[in-house]
KOLKOLTOR-916329 format. One record per residue (C-alpha): residue number from 1; residue in three letters; x, y, z negated. Coordinates in nm, 4 decimals. Example, Ala and Ser with C-alpha at 12.3 -4.5 7.8 and 13.67 -1.06 7.14 Angstrom:
KOLKOLTOR-916329
1_ALA_1.2300_-0.4500_-0.7800;
2_SER_1.3670_-0.1060_-0.7140;
END
This chain:
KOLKOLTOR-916329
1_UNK_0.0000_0.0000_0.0000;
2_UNK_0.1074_0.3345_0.0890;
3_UNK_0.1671_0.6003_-0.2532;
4_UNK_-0.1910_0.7659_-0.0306;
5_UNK_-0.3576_0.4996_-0.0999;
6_UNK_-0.2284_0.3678_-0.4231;
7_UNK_-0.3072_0.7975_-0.5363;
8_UNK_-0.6820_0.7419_-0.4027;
9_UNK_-0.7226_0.3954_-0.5641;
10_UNK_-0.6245_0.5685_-0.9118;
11_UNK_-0.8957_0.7548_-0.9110;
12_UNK_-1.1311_0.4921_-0.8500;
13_UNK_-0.9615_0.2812_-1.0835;
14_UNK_-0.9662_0.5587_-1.3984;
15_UNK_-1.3865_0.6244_-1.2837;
16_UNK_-1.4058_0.1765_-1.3462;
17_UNK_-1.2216_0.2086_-1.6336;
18_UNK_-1.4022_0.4806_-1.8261;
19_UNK_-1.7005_0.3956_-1.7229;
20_UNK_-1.7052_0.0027_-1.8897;
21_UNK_-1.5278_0.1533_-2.1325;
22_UNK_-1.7969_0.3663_-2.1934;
23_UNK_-2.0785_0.1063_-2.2069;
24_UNK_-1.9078_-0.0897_-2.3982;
25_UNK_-1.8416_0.1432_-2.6444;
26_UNK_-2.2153_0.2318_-2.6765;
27_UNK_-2.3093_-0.1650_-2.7142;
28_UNK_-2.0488_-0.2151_-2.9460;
29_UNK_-2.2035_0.1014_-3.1246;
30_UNK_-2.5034_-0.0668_-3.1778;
31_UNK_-2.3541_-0.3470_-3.3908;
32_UNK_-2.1539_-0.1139_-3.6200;
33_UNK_-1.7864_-0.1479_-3.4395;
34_UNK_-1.5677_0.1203_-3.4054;
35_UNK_-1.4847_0.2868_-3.0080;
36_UNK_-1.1523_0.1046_-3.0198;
37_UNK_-1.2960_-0.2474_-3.0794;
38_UNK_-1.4891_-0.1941_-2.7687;
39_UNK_-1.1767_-0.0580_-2.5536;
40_UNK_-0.9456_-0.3958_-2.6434;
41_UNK_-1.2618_-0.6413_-2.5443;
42_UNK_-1.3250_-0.4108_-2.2446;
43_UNK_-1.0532_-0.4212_-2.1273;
44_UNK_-1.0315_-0.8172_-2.1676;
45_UNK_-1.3289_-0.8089_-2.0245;
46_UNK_-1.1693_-0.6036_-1.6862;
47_UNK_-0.9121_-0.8585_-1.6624;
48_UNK_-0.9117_-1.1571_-1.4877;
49_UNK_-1.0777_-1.3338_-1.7824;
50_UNK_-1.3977_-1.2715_-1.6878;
51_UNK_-1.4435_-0.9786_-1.3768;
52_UNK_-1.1567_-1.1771_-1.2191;
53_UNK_-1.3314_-1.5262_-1.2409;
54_UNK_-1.6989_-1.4030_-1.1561;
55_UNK_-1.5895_-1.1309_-0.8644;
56_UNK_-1.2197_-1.2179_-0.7995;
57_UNK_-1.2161_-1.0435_-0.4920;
58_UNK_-1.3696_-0.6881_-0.6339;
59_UNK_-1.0993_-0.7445_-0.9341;
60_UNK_-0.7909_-0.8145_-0.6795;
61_UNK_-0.9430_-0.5379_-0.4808;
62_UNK_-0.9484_-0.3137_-0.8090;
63_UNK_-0.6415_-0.4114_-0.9551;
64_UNK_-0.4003_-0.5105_-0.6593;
65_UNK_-0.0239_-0.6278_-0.7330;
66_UNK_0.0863_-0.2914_-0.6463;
67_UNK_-0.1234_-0.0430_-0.8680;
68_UNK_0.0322_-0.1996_-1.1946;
69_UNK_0.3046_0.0078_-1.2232;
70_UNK_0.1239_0.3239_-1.1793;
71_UNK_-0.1446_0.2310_-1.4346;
72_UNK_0.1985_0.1264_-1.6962;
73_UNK_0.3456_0.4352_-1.6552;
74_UNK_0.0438_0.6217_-1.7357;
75_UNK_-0.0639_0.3770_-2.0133;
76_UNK_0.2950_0.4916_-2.2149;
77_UNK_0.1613_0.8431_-2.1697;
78_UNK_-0.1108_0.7933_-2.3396;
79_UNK_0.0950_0.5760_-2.6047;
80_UNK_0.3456_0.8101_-2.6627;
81_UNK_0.0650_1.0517_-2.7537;
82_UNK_-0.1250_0.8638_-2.9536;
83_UNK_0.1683_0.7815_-3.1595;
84_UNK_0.2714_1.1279_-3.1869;
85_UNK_-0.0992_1.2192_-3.3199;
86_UNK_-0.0608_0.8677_-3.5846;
87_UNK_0.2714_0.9903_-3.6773;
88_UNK_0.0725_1.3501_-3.7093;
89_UNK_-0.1901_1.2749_-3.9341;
90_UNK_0.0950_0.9940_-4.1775;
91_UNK_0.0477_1.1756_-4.5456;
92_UNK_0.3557_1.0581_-4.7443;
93_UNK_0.2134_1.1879_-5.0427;
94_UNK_-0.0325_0.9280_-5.0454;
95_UNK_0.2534_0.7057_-5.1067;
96_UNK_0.3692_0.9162_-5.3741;
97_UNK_0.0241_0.8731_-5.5695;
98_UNK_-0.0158_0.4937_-5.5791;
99_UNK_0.3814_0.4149_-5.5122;
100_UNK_0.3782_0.1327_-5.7372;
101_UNK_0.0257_-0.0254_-5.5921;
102_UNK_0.1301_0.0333_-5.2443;
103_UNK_0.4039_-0.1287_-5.2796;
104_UNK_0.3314_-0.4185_-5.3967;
105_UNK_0.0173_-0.4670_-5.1335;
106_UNK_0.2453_-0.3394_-4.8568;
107_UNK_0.5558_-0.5821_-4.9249;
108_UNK_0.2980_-0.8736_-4.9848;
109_UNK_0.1111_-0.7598_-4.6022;
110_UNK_0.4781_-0.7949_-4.4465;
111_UNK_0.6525_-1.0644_-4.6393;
112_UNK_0.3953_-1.3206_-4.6379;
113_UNK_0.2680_-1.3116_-4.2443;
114_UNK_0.6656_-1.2623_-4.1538;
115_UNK_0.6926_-1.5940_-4.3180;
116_UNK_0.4243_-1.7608_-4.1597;
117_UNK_0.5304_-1.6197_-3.8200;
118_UNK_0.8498_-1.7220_-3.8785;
119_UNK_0.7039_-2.0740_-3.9526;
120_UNK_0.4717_-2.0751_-3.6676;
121_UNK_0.7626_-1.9925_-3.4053;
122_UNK_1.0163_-2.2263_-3.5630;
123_UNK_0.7064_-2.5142_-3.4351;
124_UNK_0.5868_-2.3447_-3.1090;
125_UNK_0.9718_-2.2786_-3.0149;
126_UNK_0.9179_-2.6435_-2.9084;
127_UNK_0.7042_-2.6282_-2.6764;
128_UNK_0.7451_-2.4246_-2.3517;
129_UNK_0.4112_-2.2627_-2.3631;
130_UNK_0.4982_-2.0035_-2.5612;
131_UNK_0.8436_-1.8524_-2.5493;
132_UNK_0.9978_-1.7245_-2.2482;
133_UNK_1.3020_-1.9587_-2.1219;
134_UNK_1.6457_-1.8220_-2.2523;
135_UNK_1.4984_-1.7014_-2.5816;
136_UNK_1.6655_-1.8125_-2.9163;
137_UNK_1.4517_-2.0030_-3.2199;
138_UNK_1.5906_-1.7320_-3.4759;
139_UNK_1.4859_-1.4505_-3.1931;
140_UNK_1.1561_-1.6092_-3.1298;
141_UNK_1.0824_-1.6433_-3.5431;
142_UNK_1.2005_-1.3127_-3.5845;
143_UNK_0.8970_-1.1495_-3.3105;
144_UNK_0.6044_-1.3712_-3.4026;
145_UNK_0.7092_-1.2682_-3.7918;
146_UNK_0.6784_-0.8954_-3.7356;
147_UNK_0.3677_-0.9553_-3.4685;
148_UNK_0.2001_-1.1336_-3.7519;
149_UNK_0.3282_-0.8454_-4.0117;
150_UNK_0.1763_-0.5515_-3.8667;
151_UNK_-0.1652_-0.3556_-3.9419;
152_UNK_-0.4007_-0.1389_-3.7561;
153_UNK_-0.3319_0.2075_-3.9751;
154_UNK_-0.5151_0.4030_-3.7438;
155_UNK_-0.8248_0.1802_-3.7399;
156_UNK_-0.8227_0.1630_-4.1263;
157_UNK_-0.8199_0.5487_-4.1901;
158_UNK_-1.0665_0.6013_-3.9296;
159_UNK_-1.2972_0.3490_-4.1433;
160_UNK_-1.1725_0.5279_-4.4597;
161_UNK_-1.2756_0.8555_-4.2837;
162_UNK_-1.5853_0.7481_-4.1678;
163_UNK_-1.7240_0.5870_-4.4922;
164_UNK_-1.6202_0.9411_-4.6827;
165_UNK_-1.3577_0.7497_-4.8908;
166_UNK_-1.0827_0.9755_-4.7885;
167_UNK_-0.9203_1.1006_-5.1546;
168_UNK_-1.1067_0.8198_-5.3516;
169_UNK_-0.8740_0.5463_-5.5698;
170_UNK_-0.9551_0.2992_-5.3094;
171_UNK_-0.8683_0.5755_-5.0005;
172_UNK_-0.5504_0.6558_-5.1129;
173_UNK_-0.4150_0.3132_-5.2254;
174_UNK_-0.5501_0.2172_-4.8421;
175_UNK_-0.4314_0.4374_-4.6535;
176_UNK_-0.0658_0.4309_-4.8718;
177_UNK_-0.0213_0.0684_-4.8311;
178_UNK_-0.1024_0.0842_-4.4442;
179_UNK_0.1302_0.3059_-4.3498;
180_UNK_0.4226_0.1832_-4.5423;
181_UNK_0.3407_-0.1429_-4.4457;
182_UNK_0.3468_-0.0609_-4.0527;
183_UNK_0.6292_0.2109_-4.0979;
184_UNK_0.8076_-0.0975_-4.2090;
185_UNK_0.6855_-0.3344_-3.9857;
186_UNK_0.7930_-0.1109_-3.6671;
187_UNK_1.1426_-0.1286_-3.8551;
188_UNK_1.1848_-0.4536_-3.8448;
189_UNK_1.0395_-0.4774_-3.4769;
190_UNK_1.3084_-0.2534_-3.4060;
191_UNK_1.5474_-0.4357_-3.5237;
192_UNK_1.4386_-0.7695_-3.3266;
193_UNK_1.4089_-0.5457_-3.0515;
194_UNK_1.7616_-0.4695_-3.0420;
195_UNK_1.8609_-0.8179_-3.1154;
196_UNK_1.7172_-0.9226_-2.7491;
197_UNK_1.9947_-0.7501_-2.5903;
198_UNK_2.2462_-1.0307_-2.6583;
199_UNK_2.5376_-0.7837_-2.6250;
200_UNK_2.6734_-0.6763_-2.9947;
201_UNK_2.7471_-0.3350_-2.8420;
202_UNK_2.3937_-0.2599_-2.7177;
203_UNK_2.2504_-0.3771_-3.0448;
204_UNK_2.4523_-0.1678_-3.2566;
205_UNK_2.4245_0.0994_-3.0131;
206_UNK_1.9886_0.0459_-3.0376;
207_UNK_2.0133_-0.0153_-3.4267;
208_UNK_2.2796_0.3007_-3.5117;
209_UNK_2.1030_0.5275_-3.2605;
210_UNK_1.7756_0.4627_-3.4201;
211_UNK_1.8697_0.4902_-3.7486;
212_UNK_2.0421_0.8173_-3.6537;
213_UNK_1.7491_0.9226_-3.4676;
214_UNK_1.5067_0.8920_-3.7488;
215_UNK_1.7625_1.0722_-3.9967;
216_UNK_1.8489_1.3742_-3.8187;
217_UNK_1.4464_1.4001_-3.7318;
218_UNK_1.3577_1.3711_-4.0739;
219_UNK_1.6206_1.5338_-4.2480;
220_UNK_1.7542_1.7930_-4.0116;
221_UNK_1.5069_1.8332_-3.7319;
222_UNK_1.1944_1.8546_-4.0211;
223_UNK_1.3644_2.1500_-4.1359;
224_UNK_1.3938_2.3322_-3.8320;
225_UNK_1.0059_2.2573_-3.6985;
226_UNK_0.8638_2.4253_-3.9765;
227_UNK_0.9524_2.7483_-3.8296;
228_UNK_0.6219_2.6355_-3.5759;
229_UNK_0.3871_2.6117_-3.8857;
230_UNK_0.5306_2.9563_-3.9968;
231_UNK_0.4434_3.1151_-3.6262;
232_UNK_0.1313_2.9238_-3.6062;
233_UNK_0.0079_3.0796_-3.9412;
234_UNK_0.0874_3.3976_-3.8902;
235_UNK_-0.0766_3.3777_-3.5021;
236_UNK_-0.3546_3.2103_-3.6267;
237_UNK_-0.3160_2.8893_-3.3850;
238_UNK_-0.0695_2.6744_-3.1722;
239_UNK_0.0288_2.8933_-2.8510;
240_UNK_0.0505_2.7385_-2.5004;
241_UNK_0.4221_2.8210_-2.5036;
242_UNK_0.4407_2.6841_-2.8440;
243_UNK_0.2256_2.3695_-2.7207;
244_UNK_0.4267_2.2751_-2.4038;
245_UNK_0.7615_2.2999_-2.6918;
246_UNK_0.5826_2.0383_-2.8382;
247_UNK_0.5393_1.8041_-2.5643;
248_UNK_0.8743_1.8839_-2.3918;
249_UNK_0.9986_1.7190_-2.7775;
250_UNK_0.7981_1.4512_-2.7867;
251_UNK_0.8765_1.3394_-2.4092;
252_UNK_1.2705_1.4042_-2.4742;
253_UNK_1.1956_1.1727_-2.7846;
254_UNK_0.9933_0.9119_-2.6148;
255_UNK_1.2730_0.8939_-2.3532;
256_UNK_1.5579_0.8683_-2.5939;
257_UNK_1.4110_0.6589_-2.8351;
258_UNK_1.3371_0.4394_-2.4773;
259_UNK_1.7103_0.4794_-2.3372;
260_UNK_1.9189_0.3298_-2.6747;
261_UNK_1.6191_0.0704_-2.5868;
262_UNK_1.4426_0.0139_-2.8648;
263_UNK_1.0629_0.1917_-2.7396;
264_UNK_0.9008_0.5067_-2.6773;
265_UNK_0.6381_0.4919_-2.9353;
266_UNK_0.9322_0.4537_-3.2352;
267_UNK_1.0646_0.8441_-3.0898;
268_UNK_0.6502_0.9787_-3.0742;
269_UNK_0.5796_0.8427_-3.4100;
270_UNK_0.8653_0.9792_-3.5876;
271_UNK_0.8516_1.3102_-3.4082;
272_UNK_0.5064_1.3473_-3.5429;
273_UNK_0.5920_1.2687_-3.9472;
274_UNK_0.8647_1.5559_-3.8760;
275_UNK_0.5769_1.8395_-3.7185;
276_UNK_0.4630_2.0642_-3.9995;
277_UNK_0.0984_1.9742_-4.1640;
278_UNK_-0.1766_2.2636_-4.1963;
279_UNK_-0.3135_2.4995_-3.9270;
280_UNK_-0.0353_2.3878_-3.6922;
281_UNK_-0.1002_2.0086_-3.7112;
282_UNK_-0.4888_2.0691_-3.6984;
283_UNK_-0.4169_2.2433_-3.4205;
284_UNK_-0.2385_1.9677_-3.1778;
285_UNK_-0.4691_1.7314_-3.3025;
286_UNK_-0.7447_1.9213_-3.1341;
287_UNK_-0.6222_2.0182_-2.8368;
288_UNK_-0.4689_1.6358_-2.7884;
289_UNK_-0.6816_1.3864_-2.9581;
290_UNK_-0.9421_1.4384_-2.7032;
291_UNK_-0.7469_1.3555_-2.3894;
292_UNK_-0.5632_1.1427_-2.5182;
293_UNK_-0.8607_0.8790_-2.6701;
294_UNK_-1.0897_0.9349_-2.4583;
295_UNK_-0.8831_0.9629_-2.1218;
296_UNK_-0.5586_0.8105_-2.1670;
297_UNK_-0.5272_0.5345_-2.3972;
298_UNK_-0.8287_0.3185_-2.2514;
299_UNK_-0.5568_0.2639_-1.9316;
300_UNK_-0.3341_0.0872_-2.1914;
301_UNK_-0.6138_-0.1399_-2.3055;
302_UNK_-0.6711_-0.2557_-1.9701;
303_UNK_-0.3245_-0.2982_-1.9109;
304_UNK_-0.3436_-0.5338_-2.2241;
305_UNK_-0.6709_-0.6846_-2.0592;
306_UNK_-0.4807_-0.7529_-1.6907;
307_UNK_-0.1952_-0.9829_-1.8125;
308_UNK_-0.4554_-1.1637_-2.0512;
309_UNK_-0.6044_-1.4441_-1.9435;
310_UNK_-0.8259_-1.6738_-2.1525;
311_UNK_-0.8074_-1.9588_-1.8725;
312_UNK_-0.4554_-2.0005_-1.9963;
313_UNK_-0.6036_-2.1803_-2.3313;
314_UNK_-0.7091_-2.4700_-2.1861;
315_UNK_-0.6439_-2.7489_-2.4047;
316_UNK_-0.7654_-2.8685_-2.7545;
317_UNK_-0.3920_-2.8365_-2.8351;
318_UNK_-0.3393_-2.4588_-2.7612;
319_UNK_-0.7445_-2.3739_-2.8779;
320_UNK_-0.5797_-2.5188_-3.2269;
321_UNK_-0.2920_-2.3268_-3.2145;
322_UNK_-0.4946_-2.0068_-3.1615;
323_UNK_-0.6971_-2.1226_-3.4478;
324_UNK_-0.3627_-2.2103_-3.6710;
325_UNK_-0.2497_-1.8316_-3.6072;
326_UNK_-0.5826_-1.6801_-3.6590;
327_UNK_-0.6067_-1.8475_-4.0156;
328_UNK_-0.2271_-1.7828_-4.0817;
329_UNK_-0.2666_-1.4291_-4.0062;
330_UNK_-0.6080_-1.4181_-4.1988;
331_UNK_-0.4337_-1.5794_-4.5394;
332_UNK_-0.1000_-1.3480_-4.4871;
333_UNK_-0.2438_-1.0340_-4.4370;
334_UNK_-0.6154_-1.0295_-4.6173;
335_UNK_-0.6026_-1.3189_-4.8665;
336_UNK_-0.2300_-1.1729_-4.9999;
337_UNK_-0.3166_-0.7901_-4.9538;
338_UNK_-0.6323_-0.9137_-5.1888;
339_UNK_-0.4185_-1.0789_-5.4371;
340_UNK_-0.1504_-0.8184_-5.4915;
341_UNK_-0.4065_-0.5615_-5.5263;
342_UNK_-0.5821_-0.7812_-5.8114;
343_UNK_-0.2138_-0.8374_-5.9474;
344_UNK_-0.1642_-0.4584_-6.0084;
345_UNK_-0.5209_-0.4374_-6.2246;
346_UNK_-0.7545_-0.2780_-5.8654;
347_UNK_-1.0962_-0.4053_-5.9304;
348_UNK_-1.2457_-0.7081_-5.7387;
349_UNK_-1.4645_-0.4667_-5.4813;
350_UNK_-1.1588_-0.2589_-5.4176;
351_UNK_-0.8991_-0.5281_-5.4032;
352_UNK_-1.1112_-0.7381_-5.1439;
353_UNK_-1.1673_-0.4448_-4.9193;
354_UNK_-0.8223_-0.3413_-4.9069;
355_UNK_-0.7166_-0.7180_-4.8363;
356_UNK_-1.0253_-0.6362_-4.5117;
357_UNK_-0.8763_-0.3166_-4.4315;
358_UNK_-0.5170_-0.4545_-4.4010;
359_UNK_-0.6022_-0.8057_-4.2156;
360_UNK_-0.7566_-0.5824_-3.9041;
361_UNK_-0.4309_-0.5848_-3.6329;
362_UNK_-0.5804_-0.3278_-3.3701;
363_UNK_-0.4059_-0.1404_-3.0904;
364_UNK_-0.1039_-0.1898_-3.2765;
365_UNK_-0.0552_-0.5541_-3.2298;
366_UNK_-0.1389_-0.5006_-2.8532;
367_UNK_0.1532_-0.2619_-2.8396;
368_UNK_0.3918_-0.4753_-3.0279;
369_UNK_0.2238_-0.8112_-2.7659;
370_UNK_0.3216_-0.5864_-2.4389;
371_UNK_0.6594_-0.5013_-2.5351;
372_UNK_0.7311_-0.8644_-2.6273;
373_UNK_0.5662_-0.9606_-2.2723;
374_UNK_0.7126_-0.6728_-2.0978;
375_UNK_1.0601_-0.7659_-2.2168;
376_UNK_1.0474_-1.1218_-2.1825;
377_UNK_1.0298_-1.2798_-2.4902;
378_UNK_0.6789_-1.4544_-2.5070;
379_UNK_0.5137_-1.6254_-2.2648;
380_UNK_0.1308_-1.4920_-2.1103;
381_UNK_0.0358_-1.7832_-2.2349;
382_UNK_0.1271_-1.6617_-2.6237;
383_UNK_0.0167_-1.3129_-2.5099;
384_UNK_-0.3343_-1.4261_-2.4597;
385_UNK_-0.3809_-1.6322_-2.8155;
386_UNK_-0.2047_-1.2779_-3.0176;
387_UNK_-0.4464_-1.1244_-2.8308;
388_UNK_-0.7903_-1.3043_-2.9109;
389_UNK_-0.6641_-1.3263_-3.2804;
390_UNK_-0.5814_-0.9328_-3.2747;
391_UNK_-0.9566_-0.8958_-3.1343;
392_UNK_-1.0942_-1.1180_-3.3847;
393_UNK_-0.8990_-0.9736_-3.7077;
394_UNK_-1.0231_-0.6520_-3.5649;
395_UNK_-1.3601_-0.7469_-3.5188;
396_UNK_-1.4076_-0.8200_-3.8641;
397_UNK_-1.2897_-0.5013_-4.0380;
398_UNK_-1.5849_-0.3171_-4.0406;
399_UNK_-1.8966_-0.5709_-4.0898;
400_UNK_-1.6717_-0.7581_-4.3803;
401_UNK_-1.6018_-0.4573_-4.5109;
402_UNK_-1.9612_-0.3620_-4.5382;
403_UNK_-2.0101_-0.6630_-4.7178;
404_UNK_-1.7827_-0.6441_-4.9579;
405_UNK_-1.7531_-0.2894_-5.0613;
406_UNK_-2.1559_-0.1633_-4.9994;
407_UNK_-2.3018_-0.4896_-5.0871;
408_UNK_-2.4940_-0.3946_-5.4473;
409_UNK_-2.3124_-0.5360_-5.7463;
410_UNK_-2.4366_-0.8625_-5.9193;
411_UNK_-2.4309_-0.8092_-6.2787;
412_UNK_-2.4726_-1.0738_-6.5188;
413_UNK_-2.8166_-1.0268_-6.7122;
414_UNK_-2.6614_-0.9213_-7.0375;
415_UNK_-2.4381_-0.7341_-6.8501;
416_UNK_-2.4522_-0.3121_-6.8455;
417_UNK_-2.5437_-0.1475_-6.5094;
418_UNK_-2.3446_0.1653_-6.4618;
419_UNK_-2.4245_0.1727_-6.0929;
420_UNK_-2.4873_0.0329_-5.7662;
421_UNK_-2.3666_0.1549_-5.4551;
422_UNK_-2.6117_0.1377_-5.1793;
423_UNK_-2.5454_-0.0362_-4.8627;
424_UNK_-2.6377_0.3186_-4.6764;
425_UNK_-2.4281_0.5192_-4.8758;
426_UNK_-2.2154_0.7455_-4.7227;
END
């Protein structure tokens, strides 16, 4: 195809893509699931899991061969920006307020999936199906442990946000133990990252140019960006010459953090715990949440959605191993997020919904699944079982939340009421 006609198809492409994006965001609606639920089975749903095997030809005609790596490149736009606003709204003092809670939830959300990754790999190393040829067992252990280790951070504040928990005991200790436990998990993905480079050079190069990177951002580069709060106060909002600094930084980022090859989103995330909070951060968020949501991060679910096919779990054999990883990744991140929360004296109501909050995976597994595809380390094959267990561990944030959090407390009859909380509350 000529770059005319590739050019034309995009369009045509972006209408598809929004627009079952769209309807399936209004279905999934109706069943109490968040927008972002309905973009990762949408864009399954694109793929050639199920428009590909009802109307291959209109799929093949949608997505050709040759359109991929327009709709990539656009799809890391839309990463790196989304990152950038995560990174944006991260509130270290959350951390500060429940340290000792977090912590222990956090460490139990990484250590115990890592393990069982690292137990699952060390048995599906075996078998071809699932890593890439040339791939080490230690390399292999060390992915599916921090695949299995991560959480969706975004997805749980949004649900804290949207059930007005935001500042409550159970908010806080939430929202702290998410993002320390993914600010560590992309850490350690980093580091397996630059372990795949089998050169020594390169992966002290990746490792020491990370580490450096995240140092001078948040050390000496913090520093120097507040002088953008200070002009954005005293203007009374974020400029357009102010606002293109900010992307030209967060591109330069993206492309460094990308060239000592580690990934883009590691360079947009940090960037955005380094911008200054108040007016100025309210500010970007506005003018880039929208676009970037709503426009360009659906692309990267359908990306997901292209290179995931269901009709590559075929067998009772790999249907058990996506069942083995969906309970492993169940018990490591809900059942021991639950426990450790009970272990530091939270109450049964909030210790179960944190273990809910923490279990769902999210975008942020499919970003973690793409760069291991994309680089050659699993198999599509592997892709397509993280995926249906990300959708599923997803799936069941917000209705198991419900049920444990809004559900009206059983008291015993000699028991005092101080209170129920009604399933409708806010």
């Amino acid at each position: 195809m000529t770059n005319l006609e590739l050019s034309i198809l995009f369009f045509l492409q972006l209408t598809f893509i929004l627009a079952v994006c769209r309807v399936v965001g209004m279905l999934a609606k109706r069943i109490g699931q968040p927008q972002v639920v309905a973009e990762m089975i949408a864009g399954v749903l694109m793929g050639p899991s199920l428009f590909g095997l009802l109307l291959p030809g209109a799929q093949s005609y949608m997505f050709p061969k040759a359109s991929m790596g327009i709709l990539y490149a656009a799809s890391q736009v839309g990463l790196v920006l989304y990152m950038f606003l995560v990174g944006l709204e991260f509130q270290g003092d959350l951390i500060r307020q429940r340290l000792r809670s977090a912590a222990s939830v956090s460490a139990s959300g990484i250590l115990v999936p890592f393990t069982l990754g690292c137990m699952l790999a060390l048995y599906l190393y075996k078998d071809q199906h699932f890593f890439a040829e040339g791939v080490a067992g230690w390399e292999a252990m060390l992915f599916l442990g921090a695949a299995m280790s991560i959480t969706a951070f975004p997805m749980l504040a949004r649900i804290i946000y949207e059930r007005g928990l935001t500042g409550t005991s159970l908010g806080t200790l939430a929202l702290a133990a998410g993002s320390m436990d993914d600010a560590a998990a992309w850490c350690v993905l980093a580091l397996v990252l630059a372990s795949f480079s089998h050169h020594p050079t390169v992966a002290v190069f990746a490792i020491g140019g990370g580490v450096l990177y995240a140092a001078f951002t948040l050390l000496v580069g913090k520093r120097l960006l507040r002088r953008l709060g200070t002009v954005a106060e005293r203007e009374g909002g974020v400029s357009s010459r102010m606002f293109s600094l900010v992307l030209m930084l967060l591109m330069l980022c993206a492309w460094f953090t990308d060239a000592i090859h580690i990934y883009a989103v590691f360079g947009a995330f940090i960037l955005g715990t380094a911008m200054p909070r108040g007016l100025f951060a309210r500010e970007v968020q506005r003018m880039l949440e929208p676009l970037t949501t709503n426009f360009l991060l659906p692309l990267f679910f359908v990306y997901s959605g292209l290179n995931t096919r269901i009709g590559f779990v075929d067998t009772p054999y790999l249907w058990m191993v996506t069942l083995v990883i969906l309970l492993a990744a169940c018990f490591g991140k809900g059942v021991a997020c639950w426990l450790a929360a009970r272990l530091n004296g939270e109450p049964q109501r909030d210790a179960l919904a944190i273990g809910t909050l923490m279990n769902a995976r999210g975008l942020m597994e499919l970003i973690i699944l793409n760069i291991g595809l994309e680089r050659g380390i699993i198999t599509p094959t592997l892709f397509t079982i993280m995926v249906l267990m990300a959708i599923i561990t997803t799936l069941m944030a917000s209705p198991v939340f419900e049920y444990v959090y809004r559900r009206p407390v059983r008291f015993a009859p000699d028991a005092p009421e101080p209170g129920i909380i009604s399933v409708h509350a806010p």
